[in-house]
C-alpha positions, 0 to 999 in steps of 0.5 A, a space after each residue: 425543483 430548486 430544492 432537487 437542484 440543491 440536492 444533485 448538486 452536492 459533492 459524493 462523500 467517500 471517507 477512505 475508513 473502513 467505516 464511516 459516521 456521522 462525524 465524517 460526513 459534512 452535512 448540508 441543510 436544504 428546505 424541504 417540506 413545509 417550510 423545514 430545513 434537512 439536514 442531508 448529504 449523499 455518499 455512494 450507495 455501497 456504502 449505506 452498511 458502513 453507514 449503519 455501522 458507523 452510526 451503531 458504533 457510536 461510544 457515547 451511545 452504543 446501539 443498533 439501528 433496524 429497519 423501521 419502514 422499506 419501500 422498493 419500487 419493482 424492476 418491471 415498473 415501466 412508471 416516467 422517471 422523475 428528477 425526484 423519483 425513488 427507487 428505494 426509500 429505508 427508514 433507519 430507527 434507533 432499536 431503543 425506539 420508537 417504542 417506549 415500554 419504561 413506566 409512563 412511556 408511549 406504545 404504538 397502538 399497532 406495535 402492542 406487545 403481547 405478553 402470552 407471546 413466547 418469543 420477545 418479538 422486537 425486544 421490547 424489553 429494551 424500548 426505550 422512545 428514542 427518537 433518532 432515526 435517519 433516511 435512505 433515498 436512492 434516486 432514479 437520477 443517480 442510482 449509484 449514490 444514497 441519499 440520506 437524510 439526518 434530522 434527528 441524530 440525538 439518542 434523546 427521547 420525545 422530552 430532548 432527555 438520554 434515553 439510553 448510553 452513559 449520559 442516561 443517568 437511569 441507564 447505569 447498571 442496566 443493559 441499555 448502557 450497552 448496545 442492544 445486540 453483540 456486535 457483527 464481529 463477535 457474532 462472526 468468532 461464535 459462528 466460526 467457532 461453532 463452524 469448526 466443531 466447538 462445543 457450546 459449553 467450551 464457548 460459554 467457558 472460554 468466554 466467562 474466563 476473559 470476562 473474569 480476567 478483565 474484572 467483569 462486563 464493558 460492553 454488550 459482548 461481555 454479557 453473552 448468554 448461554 442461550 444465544 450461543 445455543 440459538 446460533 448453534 441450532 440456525 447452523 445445524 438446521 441449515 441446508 445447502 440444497 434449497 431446490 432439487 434443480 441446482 440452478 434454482 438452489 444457487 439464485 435462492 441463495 443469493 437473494 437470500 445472502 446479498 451482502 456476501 455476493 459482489 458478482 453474479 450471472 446466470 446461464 444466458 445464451 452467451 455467457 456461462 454462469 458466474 458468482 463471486 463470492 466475497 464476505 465483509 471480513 475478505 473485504 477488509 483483508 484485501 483492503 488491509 494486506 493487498 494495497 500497495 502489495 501483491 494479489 495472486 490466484 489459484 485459477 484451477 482449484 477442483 478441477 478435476 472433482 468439482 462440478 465448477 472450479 473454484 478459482 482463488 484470490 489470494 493476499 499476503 499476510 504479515 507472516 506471508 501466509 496466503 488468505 482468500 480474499 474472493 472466490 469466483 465459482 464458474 463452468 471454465 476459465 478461458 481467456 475471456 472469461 476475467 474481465 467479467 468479475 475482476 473490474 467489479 471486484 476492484 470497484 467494490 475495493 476502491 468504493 471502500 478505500 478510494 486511495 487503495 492502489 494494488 502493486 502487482 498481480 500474479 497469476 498462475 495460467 499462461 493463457 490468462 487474459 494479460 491485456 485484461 488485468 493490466 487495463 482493470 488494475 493499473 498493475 504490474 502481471 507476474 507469473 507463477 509456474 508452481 503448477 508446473 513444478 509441482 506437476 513434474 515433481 509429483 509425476 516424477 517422484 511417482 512413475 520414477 523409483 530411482 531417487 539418483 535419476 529423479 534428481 537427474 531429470 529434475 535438474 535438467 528441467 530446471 535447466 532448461 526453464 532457467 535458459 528460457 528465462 534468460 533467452 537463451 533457450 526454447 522448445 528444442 531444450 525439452 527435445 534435448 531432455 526427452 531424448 537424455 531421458 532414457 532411465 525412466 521411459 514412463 515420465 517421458 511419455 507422459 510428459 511428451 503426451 501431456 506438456 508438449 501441447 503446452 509448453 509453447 504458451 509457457 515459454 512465451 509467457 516465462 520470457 514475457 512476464 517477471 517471475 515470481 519468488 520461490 517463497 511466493 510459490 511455497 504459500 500459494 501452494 500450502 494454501 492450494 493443500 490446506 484448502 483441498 483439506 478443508 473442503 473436499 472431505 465429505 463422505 458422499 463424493 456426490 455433493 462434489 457435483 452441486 454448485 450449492 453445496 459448494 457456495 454454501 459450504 465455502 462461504 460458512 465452514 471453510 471461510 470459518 476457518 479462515 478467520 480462525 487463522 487470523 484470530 490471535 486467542 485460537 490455541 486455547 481451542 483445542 478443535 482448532 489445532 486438529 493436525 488436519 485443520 490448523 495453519 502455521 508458517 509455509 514450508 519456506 518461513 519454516 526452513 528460514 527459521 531452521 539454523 546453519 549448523 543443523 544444514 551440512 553441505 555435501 559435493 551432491 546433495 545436502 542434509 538437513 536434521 530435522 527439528 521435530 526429531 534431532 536423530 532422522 537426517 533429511 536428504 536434499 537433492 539438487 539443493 540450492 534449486 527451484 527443483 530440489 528434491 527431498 526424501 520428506 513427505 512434503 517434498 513427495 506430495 510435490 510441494 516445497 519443502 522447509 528442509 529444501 528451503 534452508 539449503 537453498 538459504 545457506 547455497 545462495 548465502 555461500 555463493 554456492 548456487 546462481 540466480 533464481 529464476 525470478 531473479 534471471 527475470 529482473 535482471 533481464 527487464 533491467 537490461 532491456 531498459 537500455 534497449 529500449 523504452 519499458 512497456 512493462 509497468 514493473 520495469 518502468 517503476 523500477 526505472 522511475 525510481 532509480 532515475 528519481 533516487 539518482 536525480 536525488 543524490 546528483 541534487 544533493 551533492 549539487 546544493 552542498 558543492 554550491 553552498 561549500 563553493 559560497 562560503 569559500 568565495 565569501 571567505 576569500 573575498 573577505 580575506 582580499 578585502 582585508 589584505 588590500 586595505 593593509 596594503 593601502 594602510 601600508 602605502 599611505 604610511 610609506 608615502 608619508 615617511 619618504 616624503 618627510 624624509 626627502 623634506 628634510 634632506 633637500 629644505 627647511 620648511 618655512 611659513 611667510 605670509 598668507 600662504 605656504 611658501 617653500 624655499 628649497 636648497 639644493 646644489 643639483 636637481 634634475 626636475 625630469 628626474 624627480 618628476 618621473 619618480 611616481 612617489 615624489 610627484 607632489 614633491 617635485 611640482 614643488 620643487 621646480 616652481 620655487 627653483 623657476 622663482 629663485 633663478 628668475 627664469 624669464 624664458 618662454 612658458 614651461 610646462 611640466 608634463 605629469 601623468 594625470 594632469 598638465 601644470 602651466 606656469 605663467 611668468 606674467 608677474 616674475 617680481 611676484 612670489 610663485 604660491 602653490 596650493 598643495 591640497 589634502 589629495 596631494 599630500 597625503 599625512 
């Protein structure tokens, strides 16, 4: 039990890198059996695939690890849980072992290659008797952590010799100086390649081309084949979405069979509805890669209308600001309660990947969303985005009113009327207001007092409540939501539209396919790829910030554009400068945002011309709430975080310059004191000594008699008070009077001449004796 005690005992590494090796791990050495010292560590079992990556993608020695062994114990195993009972054990081997097939090698008895066979089971070809190898245990104690035992991690065959990689001498010209398979992220372009209706040969020759370019083969992509292309190419053709006639059945089938693309599902049970999410690896990375510390957002309601289940949608911004699925949930409804099934296991999938990733903000598009759900799960800020809203209007509009003069009308009333919402000022009676102004065109009005009435009170309530999002943020959820209907609904048989199977297969292959594609840098050479229906460029705002100034000419009541493709047509925009603006462009007419919209309303807001947009009628209200109040919303309460940090900051800053400015004055007018009051001491001592001296020899001569300093003094008046007050000639005067009381003989009583700072008593004990005064060096100063 010691050993187990050592064992749980460890810390659960969790490297924040997409993927993670022996190198990042720090190992532990425990006994184990017989006496052996393991080498092991224990990291989160969700990420043993990254392990297995991490091991594969070693530089000096590229491979492949397989599994060599597998044991699982059963979920209806009612067995006593041990402190070291396993739930599942996996055996990872090097691919270029166990087996040896080089000349001289060692086969396993049972692992015999038959050499009638037509297919090269296992490659052994490429065997080559390495011997490294790792474990996987996943305990019963903690099922959530792997532990993993490394004792053999040197790509050496049983002689302690590479066997394979550059430090295999014998290797070089071969394939064993590469790894045994092409990498998943090469399989992934030939897959989505071929997804997308590129032929095989177009693959082979695109592929030939770049190798040739880069002077021939450095690594096991370089040397693809023909013949695996085609293999990949035949497993999609023979692919099937329907694996069972019941659907239920065919959607569970497939998940059991496609693990690693499935973070979340449930079957129908008596309380809950069927749930599946679906996210690949290469989502995982974009969600890693472009939502931290940035925005995620939602397409809730995709399909609703030909779908058997909708597709609801999370998105992330690239560094164009193109929208990318980053998970699909597929599910019967989306009510309030529906959320907090998936998005918690969404976001600990995330943050088991990169435990610092931290997201900035959610947006969501239905009103009714679960706000309470998202706040608590992902420790964000909640936005909201109403381009259902627009665009339903928009589109109604354009379509039950002929009239452009009067759509434009209509359509800047409405935006009116959320704009006063958004500030406070408005409510449910300015849509009253609007019905009742909308007489041109009867047919909008009663659809939208049939179909937006019930539900404008849950918009109203969350457009007060909740930050708005940008206009540039509205235009990619909605070429995403266009380009999407384009790549999925556009099968022939509308039947399929009723299974779920057809549409997790379909989502998860084709359309994802495409999806990639977006994002791989070399896909204009693939003419497929740029079929006018299928490819992606810039959204309709970065289009229309992209358009100059002087092609956009301002009018009193509208604004015309030139379009780029065709210098000579002129597009008209409407109600330019608005969320709500209308243009005669197709774009415009299917509802959505239009480029030509988008830079009139660059070059209104530039010129002053138009107000705030909503979202920033919504900033400036949480702005201002902060001084009623303390802020519950986690936006404001950043942004008040911020600028009170920023304003601290700068008060600190001019603190520590006016102190260090305030020291360096006081040392240098201390310094200038100190210089001025010794001159004036220099200057004192100088003055005393030049009056004294003079004075001595106005009054006396100065003679020296005896042991002593005898000064005799001639003067025909001397007023010894007199003398005596003057502060400079004090010495002088004590002088003065002791050898005057001499001279005269002064016999009377004691006299004593008061001073300042000391009393001098004069005793005529001995008149026939000469008074001596001792004037010492703090008297006279020379």
């Amino acid at each position: 039990m010691a050993r187990w005690d050592a064992i749980l005992s460890l810390p659960v590494q969790n490297p924040p890198t997409p993927e993670l090796s022996a190198a990042d791990i720090t190992w532990s050495k425990v006994e184990g059996w017989k006496d052996t010292i393991d080498r092991l560590a224990l990291i989160p079992y969700s990420r043993v695939i990254d392990f297995v990556r991490g091991e594969s993608n070693n530089k000096d020695c590229p491979t492949r690890f397989h599994i060599e062994a597998r044991r699982k114990r059963s979920p209806q195993s009612t067995c006593k849980p041990k402190v070291d009972g396993i739930l599942e054990y996996i055996l990872y081997w090097c691919s270029f072992g166990p087996d040896d097939h080089r000349k001289g090698g060692v086969v396993r008895p049972s692992r015999a290659y038959a050499v009638h066979r037509k297919t090269p089971a296992g490659r052994p070809n490429t065997k080559r008797g390495c011997t490294c190898h790792f474990i996987v245990k996943r305990l019963i104690a903690e099922p959530s952590v792997a532990l993993i035992i490394y004792n053999k991690d040197k790509h050496v065959d049983k002689n302690g010799l590479p066997c394979h990689g550059s430090m295999d001498q014998k290797a070089a010209g071969t394939r064993a100086m590469f790894s045994p398979y092409i990498s998943d992220e090469f399989k992934l372009q030939v897959m989505s390649l071929l997804h997308a209706g590129v032929p095989v040969e177009t693959i082979m020759q695109r592929h030939a081309e770049a190798v040739e370019r880069q002077g021939g083969p450095s690594n096991r992509d370089d040397l693809l084949t023909h013949r695996c292309v085609r293999r990949m190419e035949r497993k999609i053709r023979r692919t099937t979405y329907e694996l069972d006639m019941d659907d239920a059945v065919s959607v569970s089938m497939w998940v059991e069979n496609n693990h690693d693309q499935v973070f979340f599902y449930e079957d129908y049970s008596k309380s809950d509805t069927f749930v599946l999410g679906i996210q690949t690896d290469w989502q995982l990375q974009q969600m890693i890669r472009y939502g931290n510390r940035s925005l995620l957002a939602s397409d809730s309601k995709f399909g609703s209308n030909k779908l058997k289940y909708p597709v609801y949608s999370v998105l992330v911004f690239d560094s164009d600001k193109n929208a990318i699925p980053v998970a699909w949930i597929i599910t019967p409804k989306f009510a309030n309660s529906e959320i907090h099934r998936w998005l918690g296991t969404l976001y600990h999938r995330v943050r088991t990947k990169d435990p610092t990733w931290q997201l900035g903000g959610f947006i969501i598009d239905d009103p009714l969303a679960d706000l309470f759900t998202i706040k608590e799960l992902l420790q964000c800020s909640v936005l909201i985005s109403f381009w259902r809203l627009r665009r339903a209007w928009h589109k109604n509009l354009l379509m039950k009113c002929s009239d452009m003069e009067t759509c434009a009308m209509m359509s800047k009333q409405l935006g009116e009327a959320l704009h006063s919402i958004c500030d406070g000022t408005g409510d449910m009676g300015q849509f009253e207001a609007f019905l009742e102004r909308s007489v041109g065109c009867a047919e909008f009005s009663v659809y939208f007092k049939a179909t937006w009435f019930p539900r404008l009170g849950v918009w109203i309530k969350a457009l007060r409540s909740l930050p708005s999002a940008t206009s540039e943020v509205t235009s990619a959820i909605e070429s995403y939501h266009h380009l999407l209907k384009i790549r999925l609904l556009n099968e022939k048989d509308q039947f399929v539209y009723q299974r779920a199977d057809w549409l997790v297969q379909k989502l998860s292959t084709k359309v994802h396919s495409y999806y990639w594609l977006d994002e791989y840098s070399e896909k204009e050479i693939f003419s497929r790829y740029w079929k006018d229906e299928w490819k992606r460029g810039l959204s309709a705002w970065r289009e229309g910030l992209q358009i100059p100034a002087a092609d956009i000419k301002i009018e009193p009541n509208c604004a015309k554009v030139v379009c780029q493709k065709n210098r000579e047509m002129i597009h008209v925009v409407l109600n330019p400068g608005s969320e709500f603006a209308l243009c005669d462009c197709t774009w415009s007419k299917a509802g959505y945002i239009c480029k030509h919209a988008a830079s009139s309303t660059k070059v209104y807001r530039e010129r002053g011309l138009v107000g705030p947009s909503m979202s920033m009628i919504c900033y400036n209200r949480a702005l201002m709430s902060m001084l009623d109040c303390v802020p519950s919303d986690c936006l404001v309460r950043d942004h008040a975080v911020g600028l009170a940090v920023r304003v601290r900051e700068e008060l600190v800053s001019l603190l520590c310059s006016k102190e260090k400015k305030d020291k360096e004055i006081g040392v240098r007018e201390s310094q200038q004191s100190s210089r001025k009051i010794e001159n004036e001491i220099c200057i004192s001592k100088d003055d005393d000594t030049e009056a004294s001296e003079k004075r001595a020899e106005k009054n006396g001569v100065m003679e020296k008699s005896g042991d002593g300093l005898n000064i005799e003094v001639q003067a025909d008046v001397m007023d010894i008070d007199t003398q005596c007050n003057n502060e400079k000639s004090d010495h002088y005067c004590d002088a003065t009077a002791v050898n005057s009381a001499e001279k005269t003989g002064d016999k009377s009583n004691d006299k004593k001449d008061v001073r300042e700072d000391e009393i001098i008593e004069i005793h005529p004990s001995e008149p026939s004796e000469q008074m001596e005064v001792d004037i010492s060096e703090k008297d006279v100063c020379f």
